[in-house]
N, C-alpha and C positions, 0 to 999 in steps of 0.2 A: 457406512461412514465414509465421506469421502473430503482430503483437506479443501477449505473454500479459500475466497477470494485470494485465491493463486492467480499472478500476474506474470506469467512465463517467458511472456517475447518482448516485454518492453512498451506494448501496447496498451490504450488507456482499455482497462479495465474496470467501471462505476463501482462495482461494487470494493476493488481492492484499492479506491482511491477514497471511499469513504471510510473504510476499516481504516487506511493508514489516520484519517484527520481525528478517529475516533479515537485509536491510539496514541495519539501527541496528546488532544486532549485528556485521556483518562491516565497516560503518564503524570503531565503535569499536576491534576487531581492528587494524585495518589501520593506526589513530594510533597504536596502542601499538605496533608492530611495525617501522613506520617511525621512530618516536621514538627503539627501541631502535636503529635502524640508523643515526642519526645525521639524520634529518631525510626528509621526502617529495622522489622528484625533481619537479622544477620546469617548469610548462611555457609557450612562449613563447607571448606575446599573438595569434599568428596561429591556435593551435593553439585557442583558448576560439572559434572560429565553421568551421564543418564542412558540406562538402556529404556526405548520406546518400542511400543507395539502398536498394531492397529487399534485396538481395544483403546490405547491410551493417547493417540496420537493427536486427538481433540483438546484435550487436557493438557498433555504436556509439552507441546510444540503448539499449535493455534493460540492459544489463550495465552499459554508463556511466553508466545512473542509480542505480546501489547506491553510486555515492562525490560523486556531483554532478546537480544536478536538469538537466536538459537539456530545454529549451525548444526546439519544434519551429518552423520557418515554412515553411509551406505556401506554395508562389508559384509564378509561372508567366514566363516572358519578355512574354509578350503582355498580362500584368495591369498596368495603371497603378498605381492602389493598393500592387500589392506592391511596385514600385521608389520607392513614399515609403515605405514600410514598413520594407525589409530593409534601407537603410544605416538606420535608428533602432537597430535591433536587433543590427544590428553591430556599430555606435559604444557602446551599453550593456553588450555583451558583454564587450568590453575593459575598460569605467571599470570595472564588478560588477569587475571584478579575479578572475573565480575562481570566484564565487561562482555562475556557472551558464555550461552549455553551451551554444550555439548552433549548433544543428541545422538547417540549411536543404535542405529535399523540394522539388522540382523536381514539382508533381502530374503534368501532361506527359507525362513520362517513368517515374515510379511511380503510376499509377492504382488499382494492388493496395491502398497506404498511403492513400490518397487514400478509399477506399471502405470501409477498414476503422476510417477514423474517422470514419466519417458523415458528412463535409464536402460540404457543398453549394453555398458558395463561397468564395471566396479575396479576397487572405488570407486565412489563420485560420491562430490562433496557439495551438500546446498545450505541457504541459509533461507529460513523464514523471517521476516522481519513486519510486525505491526499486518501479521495474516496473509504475509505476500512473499511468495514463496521468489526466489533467484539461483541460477547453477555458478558456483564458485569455480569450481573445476573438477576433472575428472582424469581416473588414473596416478599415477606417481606423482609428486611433484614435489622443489626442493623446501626445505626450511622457511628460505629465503624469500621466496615467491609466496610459500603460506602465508607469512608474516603480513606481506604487503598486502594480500587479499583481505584479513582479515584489518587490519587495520582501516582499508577502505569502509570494510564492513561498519564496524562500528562508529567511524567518523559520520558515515551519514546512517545511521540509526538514530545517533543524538543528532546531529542538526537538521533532520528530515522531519523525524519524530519523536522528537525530545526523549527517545530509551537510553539513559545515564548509565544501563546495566545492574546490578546485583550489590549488594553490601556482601562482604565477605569476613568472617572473622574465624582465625584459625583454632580459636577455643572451642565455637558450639558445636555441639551434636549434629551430625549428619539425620537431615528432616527434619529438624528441631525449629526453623525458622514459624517466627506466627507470622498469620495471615493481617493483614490489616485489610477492615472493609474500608471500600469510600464509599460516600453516604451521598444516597442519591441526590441529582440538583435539583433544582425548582421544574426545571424544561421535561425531565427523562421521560414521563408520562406522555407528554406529545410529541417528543422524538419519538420517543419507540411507536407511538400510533404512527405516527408518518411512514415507519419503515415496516408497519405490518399493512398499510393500505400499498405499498411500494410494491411487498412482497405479492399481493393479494391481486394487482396490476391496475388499483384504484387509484391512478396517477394523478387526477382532479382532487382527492383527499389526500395525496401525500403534499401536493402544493399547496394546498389548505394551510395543513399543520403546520407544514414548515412555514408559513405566514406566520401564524398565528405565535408563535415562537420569537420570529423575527418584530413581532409589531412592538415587543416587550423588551426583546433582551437584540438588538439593531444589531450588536457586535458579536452574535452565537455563531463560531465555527462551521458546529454540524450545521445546522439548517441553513446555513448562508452556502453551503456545499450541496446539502441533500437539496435545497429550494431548485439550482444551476438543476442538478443533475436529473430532478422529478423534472422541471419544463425543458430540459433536452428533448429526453424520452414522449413527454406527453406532443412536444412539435412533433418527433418523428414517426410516430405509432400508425399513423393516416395516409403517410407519403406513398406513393407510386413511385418507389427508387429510379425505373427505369426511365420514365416520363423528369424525373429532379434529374438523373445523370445527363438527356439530352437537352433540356432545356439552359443547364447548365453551359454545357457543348456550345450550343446555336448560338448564347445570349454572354459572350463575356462582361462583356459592360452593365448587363443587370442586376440591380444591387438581389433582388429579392431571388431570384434563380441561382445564385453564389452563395447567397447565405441560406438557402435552402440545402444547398450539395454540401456546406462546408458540416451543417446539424448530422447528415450521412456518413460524412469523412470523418466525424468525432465518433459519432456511435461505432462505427467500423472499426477503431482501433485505428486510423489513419491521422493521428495528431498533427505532424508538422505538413502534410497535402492540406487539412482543415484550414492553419494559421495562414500558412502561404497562399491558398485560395483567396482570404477574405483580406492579407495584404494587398494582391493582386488589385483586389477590386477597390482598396480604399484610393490606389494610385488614380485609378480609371475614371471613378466618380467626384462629384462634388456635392454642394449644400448636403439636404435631408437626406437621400441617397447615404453619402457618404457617411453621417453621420449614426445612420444604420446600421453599416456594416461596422465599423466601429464599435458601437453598442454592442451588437453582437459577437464580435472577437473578446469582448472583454467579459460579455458570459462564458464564451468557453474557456477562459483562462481560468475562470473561476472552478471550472469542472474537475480541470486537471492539475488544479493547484499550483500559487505563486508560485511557489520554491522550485517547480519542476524546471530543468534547462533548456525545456521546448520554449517553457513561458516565458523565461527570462531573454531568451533569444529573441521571441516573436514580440516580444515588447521591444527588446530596439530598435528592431526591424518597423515596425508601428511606426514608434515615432520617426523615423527616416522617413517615411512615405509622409506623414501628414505635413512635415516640417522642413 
């Protein structure tokens, strides 16, 4: 068992930008769906702070962060630090009312979780959010400074990806929450085929489907994501990096040798080298050329999604250059 699409340094991660778009989507899902059933069940103030192990860490941190951001604490019995730490974090769990999970790892006892998030001492404090893991902080830290972090947290969990958090009511039974299913949509069938041909590295059938989605439903999310994200990979799977990197080098002014380095610079985790390349070049160029790279910049936007503050930057930056 090991947690996935963890996105650790900030860098675009495909698969932990598709988890996030799945998770707004299946957020939103899940309010309408609940709405229509007459309300979300409710869960008691005991059940918002949770001990996890590896065994459960799939279940109750991955999954539970597609409706709620789940805040991890790393501790140990024998750490001083973490017993002023974790009643802080317990007590905030409650007041948040909802608004996030408190997850408590015993390191100890799961060294596997301990190793796999680089931690090198304790406390330390992470949050998972829509499968994407982040380090909050680490070691002591005051009230004060919690507060703010976690407030961060949760403002953009909702407006990132629509997680509202938890219903809470201080009547019910601790576990006593039901489950509400969402009931599949029309597309889930050829999503999910898209993301088994994905998995499978059948990149020609993952663009398929993701067409074939899009040819019906123009305005679907995932596939207008997963479509970007399959023709990234499928452009880049053939390249001779080293041969893209110098022809890049040699040829500033060529649309096609930029927009070729810029598909590298996205794969790579190199977001704003990516945008700033291919502004670069829209300055440089004119007519089709230009219009090219252009075209281009606006698929990778799509890869790494509107909302990011790369994108929103490198769209102004865009339009400064064309205008």
């Amino acid at each position: 068992m090991q947690p996935r699409n963890m996105s650790m340094s900030g860098v675009v991660d495909l698969a932990a930008v598709k988890a996030a778009q799945e998770a707004k989507a299946k957020a939103e899902q899940t309010r309408a769906e609940t709405a229509r059933q007459g309300g979300a069940g409710a869960v008691s103030p005991a059940d918002l702070v949770i001990d996890v192990d590896e065994a459960g860490f799939e279940r109750d941190v991955l999954q539970r962060s597609a409706e709620v951001p789940v805040v991890i604490d790393f501790w140990a019995e024998w750490c001083q630090p973490c017993k002023q730490l974790s009643p802080v974090l317990e007590r905030l769990a409650v007041e948040y009312n909802g608004r996030f999970l408190l997850a408590k790892i015993d390191v100890d006892a799961n060294q596997m979780l301990m190793q796999q998030f680089g931690i090198q001492g304790i406390p330390a404090v992470f949050a998972v959010v829509a499968g994407q893991a982040l380090p909050l902080f680490q070691g002591a830290a005051g009230e004060e400074q919690i507060r703010q972090t976690l407030d961060q947290l949760v403002q953009v969990a909702e407006e990132r990806f629509g997680l509202t958090g938890l219903t809470v009511d201080p009547d019910a039974q601790p576990g006593a929450a039901p489950a509400h299913e969402v009931p599949a949509g029309p597309y889930d069938a050829l999503l999910e085929a898209a993301v088994q041909a994905l998995d499978a590295g059948d990149l020609g059938g993952a663009v398929q489907a993701y067409k074939n989605v899009l040819s019906d439903d123009p305005g679907n999310t995932e596939a207008k994501l997963g479509l970007a994200q399959a023709e990234l990979l499928q452009r880049v799977q053939d390249m001779d990096p080293q041969r893209v990197r110098k022809d890049a080098a040699e040829k500033p002014g060529d649309a096609d040798a930029q927009i070729a380095a810029a598909d590298l610079d996205l794969v790579g985790g190199h977001v704003e080298d990516a945008f700033a390349r291919l502004i670069d070049t829209v300055r440089r160029t004119a007519g089709d050329d230009r219009d090219a790279v252009r075209r281009r910049l606006l698929e990778l936007f799509e890869v790494v999604g509107p909302e990011d503050p790369r994108v929103v930057g490198a769209r102004r930056a865009l339009a400064r250059a064309l205008f």
